[in-house]
C-alpha positions in Angstrom: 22.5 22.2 -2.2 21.2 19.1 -0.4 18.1 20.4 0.6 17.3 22.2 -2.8 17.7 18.8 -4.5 15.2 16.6 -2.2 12.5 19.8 -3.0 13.0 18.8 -6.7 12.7 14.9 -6.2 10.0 15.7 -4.0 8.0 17.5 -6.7 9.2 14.8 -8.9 7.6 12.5 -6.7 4.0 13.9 -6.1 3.7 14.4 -9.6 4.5 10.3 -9.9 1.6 9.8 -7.5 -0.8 11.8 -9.3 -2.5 11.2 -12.9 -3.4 14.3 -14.0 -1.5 17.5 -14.1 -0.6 19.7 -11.1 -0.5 23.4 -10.8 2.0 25.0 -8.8 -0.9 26.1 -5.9 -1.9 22.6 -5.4 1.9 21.2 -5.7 2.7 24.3 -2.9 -0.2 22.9 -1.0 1.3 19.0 -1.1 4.8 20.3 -0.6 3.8 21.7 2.8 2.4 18.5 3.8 5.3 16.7 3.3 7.6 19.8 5.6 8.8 21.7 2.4 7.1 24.9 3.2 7.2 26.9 -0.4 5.0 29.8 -2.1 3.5 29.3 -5.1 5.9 31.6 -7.2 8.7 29.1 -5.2 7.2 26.4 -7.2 7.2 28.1 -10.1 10.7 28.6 -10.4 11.6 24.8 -9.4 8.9 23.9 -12.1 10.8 25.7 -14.8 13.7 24.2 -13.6 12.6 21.0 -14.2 10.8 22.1 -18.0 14.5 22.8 -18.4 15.6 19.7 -17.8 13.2 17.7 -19.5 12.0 16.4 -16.5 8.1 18.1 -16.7 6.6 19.5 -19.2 3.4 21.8 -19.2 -0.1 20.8 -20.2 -1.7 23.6 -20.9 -3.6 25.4 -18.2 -4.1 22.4 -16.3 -0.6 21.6 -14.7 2.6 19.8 -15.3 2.9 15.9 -15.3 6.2 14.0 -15.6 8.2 13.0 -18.6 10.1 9.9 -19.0 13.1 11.6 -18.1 11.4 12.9 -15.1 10.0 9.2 -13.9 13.3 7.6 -14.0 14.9 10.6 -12.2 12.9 10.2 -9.5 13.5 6.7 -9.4 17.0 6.8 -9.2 17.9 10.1 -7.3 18.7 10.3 -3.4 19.1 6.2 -2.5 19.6 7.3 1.1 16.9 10.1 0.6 14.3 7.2 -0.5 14.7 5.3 2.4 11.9 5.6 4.0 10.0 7.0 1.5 7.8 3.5 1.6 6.7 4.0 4.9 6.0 7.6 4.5 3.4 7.1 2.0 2.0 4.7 3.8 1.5 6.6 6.9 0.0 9.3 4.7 -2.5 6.6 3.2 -3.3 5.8 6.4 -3.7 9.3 8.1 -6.5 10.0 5.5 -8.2 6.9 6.5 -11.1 8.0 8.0 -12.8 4.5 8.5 -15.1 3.7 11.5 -15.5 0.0 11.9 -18.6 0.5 14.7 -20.4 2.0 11.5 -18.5 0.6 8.4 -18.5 3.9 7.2 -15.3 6.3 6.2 -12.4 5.9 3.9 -10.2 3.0 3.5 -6.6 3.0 1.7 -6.2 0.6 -1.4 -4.1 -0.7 -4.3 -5.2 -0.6 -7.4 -4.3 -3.3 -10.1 -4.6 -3.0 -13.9 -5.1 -5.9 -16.3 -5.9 -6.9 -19.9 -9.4 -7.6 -20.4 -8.7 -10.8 -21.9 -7.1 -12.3 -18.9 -9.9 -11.0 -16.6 -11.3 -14.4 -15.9 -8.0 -15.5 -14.9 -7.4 -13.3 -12.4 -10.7 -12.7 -10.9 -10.5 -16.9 -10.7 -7.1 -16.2 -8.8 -8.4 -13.2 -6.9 -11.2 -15.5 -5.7 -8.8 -18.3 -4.5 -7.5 -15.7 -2.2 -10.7 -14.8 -0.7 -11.5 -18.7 -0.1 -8.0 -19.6 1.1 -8.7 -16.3 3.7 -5.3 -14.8 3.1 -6.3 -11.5 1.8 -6.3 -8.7 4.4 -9.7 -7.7 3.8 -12.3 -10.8 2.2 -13.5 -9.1 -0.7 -12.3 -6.8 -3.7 -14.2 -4.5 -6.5 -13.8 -4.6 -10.5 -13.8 -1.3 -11.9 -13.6 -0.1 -15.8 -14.6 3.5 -16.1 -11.7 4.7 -14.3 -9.1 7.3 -16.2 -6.5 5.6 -14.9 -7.4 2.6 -16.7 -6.3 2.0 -20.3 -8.5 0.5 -22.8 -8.5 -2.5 -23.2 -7.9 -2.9 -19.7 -9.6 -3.4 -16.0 -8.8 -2.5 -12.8 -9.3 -4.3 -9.4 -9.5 -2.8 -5.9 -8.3 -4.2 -2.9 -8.1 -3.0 0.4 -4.4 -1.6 2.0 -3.6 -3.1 5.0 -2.7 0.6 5.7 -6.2 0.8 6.6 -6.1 -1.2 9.6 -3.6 1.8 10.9 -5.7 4.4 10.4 -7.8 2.8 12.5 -6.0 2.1 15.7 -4.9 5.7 15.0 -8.2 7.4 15.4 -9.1 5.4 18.5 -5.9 6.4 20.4 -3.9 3.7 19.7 -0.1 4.3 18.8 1.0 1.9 16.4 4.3 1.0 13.8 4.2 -0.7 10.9 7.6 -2.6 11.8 7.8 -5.2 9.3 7.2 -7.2 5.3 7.6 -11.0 6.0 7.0 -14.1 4.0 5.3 -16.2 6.4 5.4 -20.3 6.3 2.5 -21.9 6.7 2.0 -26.1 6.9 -1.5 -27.4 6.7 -3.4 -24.3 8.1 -1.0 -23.7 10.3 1.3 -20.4 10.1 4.4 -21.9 11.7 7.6 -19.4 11.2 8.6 -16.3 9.3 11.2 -17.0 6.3 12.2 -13.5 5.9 11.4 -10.1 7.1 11.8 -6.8 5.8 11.8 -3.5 7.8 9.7 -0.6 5.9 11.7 2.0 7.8 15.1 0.9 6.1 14.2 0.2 2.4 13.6 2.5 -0.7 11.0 -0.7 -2.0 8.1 -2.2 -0.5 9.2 -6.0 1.0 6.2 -7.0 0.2 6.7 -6.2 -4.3 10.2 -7.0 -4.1 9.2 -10.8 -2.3 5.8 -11.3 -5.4 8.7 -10.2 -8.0 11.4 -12.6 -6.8 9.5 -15.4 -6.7 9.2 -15.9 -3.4 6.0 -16.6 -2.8 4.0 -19.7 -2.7 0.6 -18.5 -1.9 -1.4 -20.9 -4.8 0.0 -23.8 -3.0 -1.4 -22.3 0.0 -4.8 -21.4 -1.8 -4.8 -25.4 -2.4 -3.3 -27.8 -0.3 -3.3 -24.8 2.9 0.6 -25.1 2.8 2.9 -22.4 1.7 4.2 -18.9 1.5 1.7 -16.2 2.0 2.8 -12.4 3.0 2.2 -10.9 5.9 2.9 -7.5 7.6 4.0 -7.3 11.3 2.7 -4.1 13.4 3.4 -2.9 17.1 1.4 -1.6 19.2 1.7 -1.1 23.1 0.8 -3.5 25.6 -1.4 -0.9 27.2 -3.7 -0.8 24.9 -4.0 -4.6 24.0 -8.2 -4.1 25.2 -8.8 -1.8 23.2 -7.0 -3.5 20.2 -8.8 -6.6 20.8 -12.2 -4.7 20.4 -11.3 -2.8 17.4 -10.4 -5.8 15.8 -13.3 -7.5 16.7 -15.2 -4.7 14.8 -13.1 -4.6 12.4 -13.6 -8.5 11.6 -17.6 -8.0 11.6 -16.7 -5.7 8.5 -15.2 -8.1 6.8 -11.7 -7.5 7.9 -9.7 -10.7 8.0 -6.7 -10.3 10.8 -4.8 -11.0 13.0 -2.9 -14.2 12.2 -1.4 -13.8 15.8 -0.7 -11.4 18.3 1.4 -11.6 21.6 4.6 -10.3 23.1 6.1 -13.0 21.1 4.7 -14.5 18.2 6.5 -17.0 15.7 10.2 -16.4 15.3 9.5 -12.7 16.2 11.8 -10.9 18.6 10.4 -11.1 22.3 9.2 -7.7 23.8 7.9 -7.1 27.4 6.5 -3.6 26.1 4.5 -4.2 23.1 2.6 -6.6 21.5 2.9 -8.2 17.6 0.2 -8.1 15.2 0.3 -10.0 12.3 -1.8 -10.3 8.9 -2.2 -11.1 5.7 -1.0 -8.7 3.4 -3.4 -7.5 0.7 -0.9 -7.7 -1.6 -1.0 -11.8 -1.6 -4.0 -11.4 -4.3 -1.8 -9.9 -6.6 1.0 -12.2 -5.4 -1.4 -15.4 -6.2 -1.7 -13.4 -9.8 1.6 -13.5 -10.6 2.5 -16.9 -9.9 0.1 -17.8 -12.6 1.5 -16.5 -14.5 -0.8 -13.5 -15.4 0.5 -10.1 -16.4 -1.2 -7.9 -13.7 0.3 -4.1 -12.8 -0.6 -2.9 -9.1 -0.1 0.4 -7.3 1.0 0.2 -4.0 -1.4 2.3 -2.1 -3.1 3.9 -4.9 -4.9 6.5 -2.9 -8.0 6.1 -0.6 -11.5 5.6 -1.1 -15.4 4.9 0.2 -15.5 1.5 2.2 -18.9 1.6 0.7 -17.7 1.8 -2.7 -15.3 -1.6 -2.0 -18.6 -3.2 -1.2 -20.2 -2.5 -3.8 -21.4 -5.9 -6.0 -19.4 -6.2 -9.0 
């Protein structure tokens, strides 16, 4: 009973993730990805299920996409099922990553942030604090408006996942975790302790959001003065490889890339460990963070999808 329940929320769930309708071969396809192993006529049936319910509805030939219904279900089903979810998607994000920083070429993850028009000025002002302040993971972000995604009325701003920097030290035979969300004190340029930390592997929310919507935050101070409360992710990877961290990092900065904070075997008010070493950056989320504490209504998704580095850079 279980088990056929987390195949419906999981169906429920990629159809979240995607725009545009989904037809059963291509939901059968993501299903398998994600260890739910189904046929297409499987699908079917869970799919009328779920039209039953008033939880999907058809759209046409193309697919089924969620209802209201359907969106709130699948945010309030399986609590101890969605824990972990977070982490999942972003290993997924970063799995697809395919970028090489000795070329600058490849796919990066990003999030992808939706505002009015009218307050575009506003936040491209507070976008660009960011970049000066360097506290954005990556120094730079792209303005798109021809986008289906995008409302009218509206524009969209891309900025690079920290994800990324996974994918990364993945493809170059580095094992690393994402271990940790943190709100990270800083006092004139100096990063001096974390406040709070989150671990992505027990929480159905990204630490990150929940910190930007609670108000915890003080990254405009930051942007200003250098003093304040910026977010950054913490990452483990194995003392072994610390050379050949070092030099992906290194190419990785010549790309524009703006990490690490620190690293060490004890870094801050971090736990010690003999066996692996701390990485810590700025989160790309603290340009949306720097949005929101002025105020400015700004909607992001959280690792949106992945796309062209070369389409990151291109000029606005």
């Amino acid at each position: 009973m279980i088990r056929t329940e987390r195949k419906y929320i999981e169906i429920l769930r990629i159809l979240k993730e995607h725009q545009d309708p989904i037809g059963a071969k291509r939901l059968s396809e993501l299903m398998a990805e994600r260890g739910f192993v189904l046929s297409d006529r499987a699908v079917q049936y869970y799919l009328s299920y779920l039209d039953t319910m008033g939880f999907t509805k058809k759209i046409g030939n193309q697919g089924r996409v969620l209802t209201r219904a359907g969106l709130d279900e699948t945010d309030n089903a399986l609590v101890d099922d969605r824990i972990g979810f977070v982490i999942s998607k972003l290993e997924r994000l970063a799995y697809r990553s395919t970028f090489d920083p000795a070329t600058s070429t490849g796919d990066v993850a990003y999030n992808l942030s939706i505002v009015p028009m009218e307050s575009f000025e506003k936040v491209k002002s507070a976008f660009d604090e960011v970049v000066k302040a360097g506290c954005g993971f990556f120094n730079s972000y792209r303005v798109i408006d021809r986008d289906p995604r995008i409302p009218s009325g509206s524009v969209g701003f891309i900025t690079i996942c920290s994800i990324s920097m996974d994918g990364v030290f993945q493809r170059n035979g580095i094992p690393v975790k994402m271990a940790y969300g943190g709100r990270l004190e800083i006092e004139q340029g100096t990063p001096k302790q974390f406040k709070d930390l989150i671990g992505y592997r027990g929480t159905t929310i990204d630490p990150l959001e929940l910190f930007i919507s609670s108000g915890l935050t003080s990254i405009s101070g930051f942007a200003r003065s250098k003093s304040g409360i910026a977010l950054a992710n913490v990452r483990e990877v194995p003392c072994f490889a610390k050379k050949k961290v070092e030099e992906t990092i290194r190419l990785m900065n010549g790309c524009g890339f703006v990490f690490p904070i620190a690293m060490g075997n004890q870094v801050f008010n971090l736990p010690a460990n003999p066996f692996r070493l701390s990485i810590v950056a700025f989160s790309g989320l603290n340009y949306i963070g720097n949005t929101v504490e002025h105020d400015i209504e700004i909607t992001t998704e959280i690792g949106a999808g992945n796309i062209q580095f070369s389409k990151v850079m291109e000029i606005n």
